[in-house]
N, C-alpha and C positions, 0 to 999 in steps of 0.2 A: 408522536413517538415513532423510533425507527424501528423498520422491520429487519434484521438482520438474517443475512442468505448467505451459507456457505456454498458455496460455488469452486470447481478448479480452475487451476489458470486456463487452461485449452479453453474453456468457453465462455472468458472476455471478447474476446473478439465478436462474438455471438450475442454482447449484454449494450444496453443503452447505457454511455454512463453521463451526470452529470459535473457541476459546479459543485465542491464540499462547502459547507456554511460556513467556512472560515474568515471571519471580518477582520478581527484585530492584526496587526502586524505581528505582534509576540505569537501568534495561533503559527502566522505562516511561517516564521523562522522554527517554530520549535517542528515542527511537520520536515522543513528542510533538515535541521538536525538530524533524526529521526530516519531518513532515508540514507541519507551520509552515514549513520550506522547503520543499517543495515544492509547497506552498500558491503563495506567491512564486514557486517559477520556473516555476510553471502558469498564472499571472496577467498575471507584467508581463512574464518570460522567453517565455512560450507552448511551454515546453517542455513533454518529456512524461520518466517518471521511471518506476522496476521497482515496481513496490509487491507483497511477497509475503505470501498469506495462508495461512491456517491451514486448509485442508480435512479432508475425512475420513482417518482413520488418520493415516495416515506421509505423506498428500500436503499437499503446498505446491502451491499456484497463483501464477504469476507472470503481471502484467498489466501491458503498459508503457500507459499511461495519463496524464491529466492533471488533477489535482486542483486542485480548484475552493475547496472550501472544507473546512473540519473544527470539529468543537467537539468537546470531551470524550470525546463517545458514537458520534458520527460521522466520517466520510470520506466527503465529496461529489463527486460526477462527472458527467460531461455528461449532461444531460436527465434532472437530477434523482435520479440510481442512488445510492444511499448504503448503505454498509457498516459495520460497527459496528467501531470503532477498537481493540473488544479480539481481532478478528482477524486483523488486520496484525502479521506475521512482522518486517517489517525493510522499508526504502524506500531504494531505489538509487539514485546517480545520476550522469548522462552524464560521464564527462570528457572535456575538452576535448583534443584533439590539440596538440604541442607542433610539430607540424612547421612 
């Protein structure tokens, strides 16, 4: 079972990360998806989004964060922090209140 650890982005740099479990090809396209938006709602939205990564053991790190840009190999963040895209778990995001 995973341990889930909210963390800020400032202390990535500081976190071991690993390899997310992701096997199937449909897991790693919908993860790309997923970044691709939130790419978008970090840009023109200025929102900010859960993004969880793959830490040592059985922890997951969770970062709410605003993603700036991404290619293939990466996930960019403010003031240049980049993390490697095969350790992002999964990427969440806000819903809106119907009230």
């Amino acid at each position: 079972m995973e341990k889930i650890i909210s963390i800020q982005r400032e202390e990535l740099s500081q976190r071991t990360l690993g390899k997310a479990p992701l096997l199937a090809e449909e897991d790693r396209h919908a993860r790309w998806k997923s970044l691709h938006k939130a790419t978008f709602v970090g840009n023109l939205r200025e929102e900010k989004v859960l993004i969880f990564l793959q830490g040592e053991a059985e922890a997951v790190y969770r970062v709410e964060t605003t993603l700036w840009a991404c290619t293939p190999e990466w996930a960019v963040f403010k003031d240049g922090l980049r993390i490697p895209v095969d350790a992002i778990v999964r990427v969440e995001f806000y819903q809106a209140s119907e009230e």
